[in-house]
SEGU-379279 format. One record per residue (C-alpha): residue number from 1; z, x, y; residue in one letter. Coordinates in Angstrom, 3 decimals, always signed. Layout:
! SEGU-379279
+-----+----------+----------+----------+---------+
| num |       pz |       px |       py | residuo |
+-----+----------+----------+----------+---------+
| NUM |        Z |        X |        Y |       a |
...
+-----+----------+----------+----------+---------+
//
This chain:
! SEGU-379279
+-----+----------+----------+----------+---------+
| num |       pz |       px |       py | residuo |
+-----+----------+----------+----------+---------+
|   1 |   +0.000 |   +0.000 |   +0.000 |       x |
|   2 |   +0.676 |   +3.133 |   +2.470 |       x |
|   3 |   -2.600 |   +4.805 |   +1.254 |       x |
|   4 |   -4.359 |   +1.093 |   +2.513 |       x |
|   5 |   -3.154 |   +0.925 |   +5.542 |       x |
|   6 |   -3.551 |   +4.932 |   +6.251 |       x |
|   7 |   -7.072 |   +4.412 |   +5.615 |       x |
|   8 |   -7.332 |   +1.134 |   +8.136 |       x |
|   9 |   -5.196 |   +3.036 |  +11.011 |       x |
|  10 |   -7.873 |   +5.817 |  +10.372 |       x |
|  11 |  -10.682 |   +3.262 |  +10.594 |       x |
|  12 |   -9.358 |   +1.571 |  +14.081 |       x |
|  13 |   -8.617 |   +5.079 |  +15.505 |       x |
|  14 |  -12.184 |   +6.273 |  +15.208 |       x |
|  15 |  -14.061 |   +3.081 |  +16.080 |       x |
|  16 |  -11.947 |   +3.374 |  +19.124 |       x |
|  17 |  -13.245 |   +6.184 |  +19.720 |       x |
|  18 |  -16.624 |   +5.714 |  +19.349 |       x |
|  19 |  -16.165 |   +2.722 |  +21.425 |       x |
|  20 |  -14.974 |   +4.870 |  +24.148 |       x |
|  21 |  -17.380 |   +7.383 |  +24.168 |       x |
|  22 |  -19.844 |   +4.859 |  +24.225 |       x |
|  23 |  -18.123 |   +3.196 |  +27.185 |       x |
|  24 |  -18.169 |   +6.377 |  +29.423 |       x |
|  25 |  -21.572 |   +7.187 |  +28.539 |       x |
|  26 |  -22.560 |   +3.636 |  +30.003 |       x |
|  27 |  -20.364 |   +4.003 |  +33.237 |       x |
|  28 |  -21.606 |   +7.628 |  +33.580 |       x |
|  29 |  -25.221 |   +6.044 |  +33.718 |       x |
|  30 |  -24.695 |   +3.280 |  +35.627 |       x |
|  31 |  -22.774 |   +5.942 |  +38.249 |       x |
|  32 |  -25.984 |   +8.303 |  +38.084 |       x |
|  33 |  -28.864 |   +6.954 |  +40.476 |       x |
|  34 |  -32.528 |   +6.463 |  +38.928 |       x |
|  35 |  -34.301 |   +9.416 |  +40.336 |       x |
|  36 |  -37.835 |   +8.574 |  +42.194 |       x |
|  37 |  -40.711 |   +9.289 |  +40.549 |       x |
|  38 |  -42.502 |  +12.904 |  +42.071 |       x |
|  39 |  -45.611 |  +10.943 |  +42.514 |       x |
|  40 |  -48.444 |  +13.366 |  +42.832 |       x |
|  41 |  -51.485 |  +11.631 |  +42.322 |       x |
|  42 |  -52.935 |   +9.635 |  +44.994 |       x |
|  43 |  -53.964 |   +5.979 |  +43.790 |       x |
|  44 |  -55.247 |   +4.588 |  +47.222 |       x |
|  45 |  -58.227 |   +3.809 |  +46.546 |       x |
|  46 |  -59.454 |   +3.962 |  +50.386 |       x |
|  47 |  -63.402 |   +2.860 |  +49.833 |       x |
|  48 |  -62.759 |   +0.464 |  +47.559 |       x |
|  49 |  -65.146 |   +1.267 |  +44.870 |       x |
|  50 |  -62.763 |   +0.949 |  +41.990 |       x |
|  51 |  -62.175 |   +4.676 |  +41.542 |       x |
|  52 |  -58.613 |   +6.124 |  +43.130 |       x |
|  53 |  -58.921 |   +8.489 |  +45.616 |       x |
|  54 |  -57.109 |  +11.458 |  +42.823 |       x |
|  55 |  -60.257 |  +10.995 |  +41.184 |       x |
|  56 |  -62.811 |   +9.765 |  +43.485 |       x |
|  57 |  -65.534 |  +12.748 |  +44.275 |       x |
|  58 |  -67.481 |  +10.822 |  +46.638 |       x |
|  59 |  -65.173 |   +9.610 |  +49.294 |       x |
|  60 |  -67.593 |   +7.052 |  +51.061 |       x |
|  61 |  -69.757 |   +4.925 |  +48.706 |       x |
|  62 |  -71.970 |   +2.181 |  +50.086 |       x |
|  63 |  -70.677 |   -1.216 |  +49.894 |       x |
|  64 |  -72.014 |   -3.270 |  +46.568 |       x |
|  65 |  -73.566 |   -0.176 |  +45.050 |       x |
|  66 |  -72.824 |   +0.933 |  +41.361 |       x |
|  67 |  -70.222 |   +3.553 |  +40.737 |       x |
|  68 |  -69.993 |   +6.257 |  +37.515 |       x |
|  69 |  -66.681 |   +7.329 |  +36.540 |       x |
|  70 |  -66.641 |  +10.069 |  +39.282 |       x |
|  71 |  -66.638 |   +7.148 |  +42.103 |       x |
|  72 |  -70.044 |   +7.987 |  +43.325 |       x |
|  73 |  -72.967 |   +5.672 |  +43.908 |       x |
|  74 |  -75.777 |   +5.322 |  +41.144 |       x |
|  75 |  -79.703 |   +5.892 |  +42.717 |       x |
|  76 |  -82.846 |   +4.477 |  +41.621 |       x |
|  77 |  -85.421 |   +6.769 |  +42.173 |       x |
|  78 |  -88.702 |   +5.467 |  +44.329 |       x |
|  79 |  -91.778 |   +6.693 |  +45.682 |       x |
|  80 |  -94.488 |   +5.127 |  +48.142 |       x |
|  81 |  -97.924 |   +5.925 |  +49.395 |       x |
|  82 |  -99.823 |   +5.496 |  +52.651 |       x |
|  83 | -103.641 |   +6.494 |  +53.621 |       x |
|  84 | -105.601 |   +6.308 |  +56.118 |       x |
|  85 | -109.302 |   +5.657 |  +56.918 |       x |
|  86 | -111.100 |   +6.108 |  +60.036 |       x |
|  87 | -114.487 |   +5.660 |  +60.701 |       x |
|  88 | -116.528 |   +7.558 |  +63.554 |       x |
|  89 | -119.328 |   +6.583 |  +65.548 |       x |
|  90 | -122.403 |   +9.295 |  +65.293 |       x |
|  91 | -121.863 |  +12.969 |  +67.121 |       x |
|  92 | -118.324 |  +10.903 |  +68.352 |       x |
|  93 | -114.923 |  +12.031 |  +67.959 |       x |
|  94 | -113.433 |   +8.368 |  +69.487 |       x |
|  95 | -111.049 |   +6.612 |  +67.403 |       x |
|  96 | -111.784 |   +2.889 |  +67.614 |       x |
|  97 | -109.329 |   +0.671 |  +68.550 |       x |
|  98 | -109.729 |   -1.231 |  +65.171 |       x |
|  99 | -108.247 |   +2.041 |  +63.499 |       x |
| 100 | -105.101 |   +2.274 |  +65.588 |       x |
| 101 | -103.181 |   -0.005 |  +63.468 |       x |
| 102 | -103.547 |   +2.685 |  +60.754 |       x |
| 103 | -102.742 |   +5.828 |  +63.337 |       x |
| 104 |  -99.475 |   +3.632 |  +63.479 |       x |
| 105 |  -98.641 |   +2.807 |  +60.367 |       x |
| 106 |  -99.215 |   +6.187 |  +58.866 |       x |
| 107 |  -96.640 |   +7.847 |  +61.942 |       x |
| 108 |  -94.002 |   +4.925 |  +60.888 |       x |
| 109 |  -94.190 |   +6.133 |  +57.549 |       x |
| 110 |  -93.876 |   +9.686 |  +57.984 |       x |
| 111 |  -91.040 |   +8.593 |  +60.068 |       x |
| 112 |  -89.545 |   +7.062 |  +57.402 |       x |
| 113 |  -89.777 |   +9.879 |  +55.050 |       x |
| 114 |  -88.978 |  +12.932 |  +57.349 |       x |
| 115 |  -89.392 |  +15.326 |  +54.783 |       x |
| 116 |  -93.540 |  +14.947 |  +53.912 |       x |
| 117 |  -96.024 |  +16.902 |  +55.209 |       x |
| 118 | -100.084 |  +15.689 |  +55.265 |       x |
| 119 | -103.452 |  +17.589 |  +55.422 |       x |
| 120 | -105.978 |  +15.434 |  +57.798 |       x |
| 121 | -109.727 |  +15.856 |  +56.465 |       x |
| 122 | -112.516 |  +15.468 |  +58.757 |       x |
| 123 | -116.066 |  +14.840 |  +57.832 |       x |
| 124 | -119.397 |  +14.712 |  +59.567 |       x |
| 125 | -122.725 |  +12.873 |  +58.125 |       x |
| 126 | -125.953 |  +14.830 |  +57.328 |       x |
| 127 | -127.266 |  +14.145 |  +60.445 |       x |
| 128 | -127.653 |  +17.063 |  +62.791 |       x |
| 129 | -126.814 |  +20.416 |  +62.687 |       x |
| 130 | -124.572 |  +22.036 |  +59.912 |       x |
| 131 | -122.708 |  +23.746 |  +61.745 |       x |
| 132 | -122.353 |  +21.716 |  +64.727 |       x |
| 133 | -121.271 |  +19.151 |  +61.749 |       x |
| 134 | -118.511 |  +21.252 |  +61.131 |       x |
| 135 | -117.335 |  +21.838 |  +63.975 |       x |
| 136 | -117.155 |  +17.483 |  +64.425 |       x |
| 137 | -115.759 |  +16.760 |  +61.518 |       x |
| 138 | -113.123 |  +19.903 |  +62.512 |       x |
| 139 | -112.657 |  +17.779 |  +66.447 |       x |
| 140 | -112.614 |  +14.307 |  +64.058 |       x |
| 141 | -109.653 |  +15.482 |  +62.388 |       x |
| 142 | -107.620 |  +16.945 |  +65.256 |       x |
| 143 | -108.265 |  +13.642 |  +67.333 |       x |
| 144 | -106.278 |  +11.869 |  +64.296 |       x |
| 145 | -103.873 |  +14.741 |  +64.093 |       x |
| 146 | -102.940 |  +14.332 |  +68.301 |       x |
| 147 | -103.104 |  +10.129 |  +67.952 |       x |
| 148 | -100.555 |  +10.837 |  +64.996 |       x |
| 149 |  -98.470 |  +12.884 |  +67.311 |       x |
| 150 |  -98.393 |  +10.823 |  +70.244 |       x |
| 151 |  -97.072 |   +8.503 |  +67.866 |       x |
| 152 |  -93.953 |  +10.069 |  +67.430 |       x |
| 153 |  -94.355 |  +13.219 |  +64.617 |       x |
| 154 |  -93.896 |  +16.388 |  +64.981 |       x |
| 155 |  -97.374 |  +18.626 |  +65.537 |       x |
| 156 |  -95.896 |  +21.098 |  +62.155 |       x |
| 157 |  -96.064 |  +18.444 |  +59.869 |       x |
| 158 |  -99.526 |  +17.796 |  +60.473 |       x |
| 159 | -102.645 |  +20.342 |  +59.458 |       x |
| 160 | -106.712 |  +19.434 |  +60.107 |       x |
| 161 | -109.356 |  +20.463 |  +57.850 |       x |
| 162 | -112.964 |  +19.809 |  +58.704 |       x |
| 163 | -115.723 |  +20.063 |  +55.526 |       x |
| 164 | -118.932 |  +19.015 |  +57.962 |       x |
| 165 | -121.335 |  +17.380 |  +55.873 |       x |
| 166 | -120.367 |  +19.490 |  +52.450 |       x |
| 167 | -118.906 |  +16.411 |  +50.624 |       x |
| 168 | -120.526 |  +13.489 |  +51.292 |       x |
| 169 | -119.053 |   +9.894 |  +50.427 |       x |
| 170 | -122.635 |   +8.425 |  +50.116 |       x |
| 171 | -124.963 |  +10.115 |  +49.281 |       x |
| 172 | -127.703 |   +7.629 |  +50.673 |       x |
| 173 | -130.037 |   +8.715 |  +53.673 |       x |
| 174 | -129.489 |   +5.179 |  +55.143 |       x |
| 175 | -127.261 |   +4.032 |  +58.355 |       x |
| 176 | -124.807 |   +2.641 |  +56.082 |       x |
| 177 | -124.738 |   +6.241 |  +54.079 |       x |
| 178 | -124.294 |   +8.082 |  +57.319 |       x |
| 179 | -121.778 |   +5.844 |  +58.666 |       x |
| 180 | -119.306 |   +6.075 |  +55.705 |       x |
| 181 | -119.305 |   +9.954 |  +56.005 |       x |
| 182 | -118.542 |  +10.060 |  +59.640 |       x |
| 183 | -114.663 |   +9.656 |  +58.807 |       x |
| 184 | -111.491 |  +11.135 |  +58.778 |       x |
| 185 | -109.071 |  +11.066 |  +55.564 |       x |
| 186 | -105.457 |  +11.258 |  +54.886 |       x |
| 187 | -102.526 |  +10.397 |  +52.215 |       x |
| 188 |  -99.446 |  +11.248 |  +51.646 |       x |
| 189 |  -96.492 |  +10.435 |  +48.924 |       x |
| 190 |  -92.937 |   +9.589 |  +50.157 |       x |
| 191 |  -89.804 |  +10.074 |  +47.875 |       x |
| 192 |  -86.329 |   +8.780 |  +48.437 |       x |
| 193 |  -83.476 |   +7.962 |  +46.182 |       x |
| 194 |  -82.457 |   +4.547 |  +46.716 |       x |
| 195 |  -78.575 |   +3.560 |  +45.903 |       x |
| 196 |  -78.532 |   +1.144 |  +42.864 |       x |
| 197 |  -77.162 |   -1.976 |  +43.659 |       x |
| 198 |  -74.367 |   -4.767 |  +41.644 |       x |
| 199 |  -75.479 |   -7.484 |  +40.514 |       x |
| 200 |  -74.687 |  -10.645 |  +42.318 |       x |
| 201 |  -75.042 |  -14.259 |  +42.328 |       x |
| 202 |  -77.316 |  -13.604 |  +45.621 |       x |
| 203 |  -79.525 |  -10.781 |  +43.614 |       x |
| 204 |  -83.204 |  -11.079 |  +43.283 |       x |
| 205 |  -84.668 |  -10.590 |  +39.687 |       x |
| 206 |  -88.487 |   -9.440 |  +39.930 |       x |
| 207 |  -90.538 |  -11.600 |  +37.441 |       x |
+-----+----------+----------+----------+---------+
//
């Protein structure tokens, strides 16, 4: 009967114990404040484009535009064209007001894409003289190269070439052959890397 109740005093001593320790180990954490997180990483995400700043390698992304993982804006690729045709009167280097539209269009565009470059080709008919042919198709071209300027564009991004009457259009001896080479030629391809854009309920699907 000792031995018994030896063996319970033992019991209620040590579950007292553990009890207390477990008590003091609660008050000890409820007396030690939560420290504040070191946050280092910044999670503003001050575009908007989904990506946090901590992450975000392009800080400015256009609104509505798709985003990779890096927070930069996706681009499409795209390329245009413009030419231009003008026709001369014979032994005439006069651009016709019917051509001036073009003389525009063709400075709007280089505008647009300030990094091209064109080569203006003038050409002369068989009438006349060969080398006074070159010579006309040479003034042809320059005439288009100064409207082109006066339009806006820089003088280095445009160079004249004159062939005379070595490379005929039409090869006919007619009026209508000799007034289809008496013309000055140019073209020129644009590039520019569009932004991609999200889909909305607003977008446009091309069918």
């Amino acid at each position: 009967m000792k031995l018994q109740n030896l063996l319970l005093l033992c019991s209620l001593v040590a579950f007292s114990a553990t009890s207390t320790a477990t008590t003091h180990a609660q008050d000890e954490y409820d007396y030690i404040p939560t420290p504040l997180a070191d946050q280092k990483a910044d999670l503003i995400d001050d575009d908007s484009d989904g990506v946090i700043n901590a992450r975000d390698l392009c800080v400015v992304t256009p609104n509505g535009s798709v985003i990779d993982n890096d927070g930069c804006e996706k681009h499409i690729d795209t390329t245009q064209s413009m030419a231009i045709r003008v026709l001369f009167d014979n032994n005439s280097t006069t651009i016709k007001s019917v051509f001036q539209n073009q003389i525009r269009q063709m400075a709007d565009f280089l505008k647009a894409y300030p990094d091209t470059t064109i080569e203006i080709q003038g050409y002369a008919s068989i009438v006349g003289n060969p080398e006074k042919n070159l010579v006309l198709s040479q003034n042809r071209a320059d005439a288009v190269r100064q409207a082109i300027i006066n339009n806006g564009i820089s003088p280095n991004r445009l160079t004249i070439v004159g062939f005379g009457d070595t490379k005929p259009e039409e090869l006919g001896s007619n009026e209508f052959s000799h007034a289809m080479n008496r013309k000055v030629v140019a073209s020129v391809v644009g590039y520019k890397g569009e932004v991609e854009k999200q889909w909305t309920i607003f977008t446009k699907i091309d069918k």
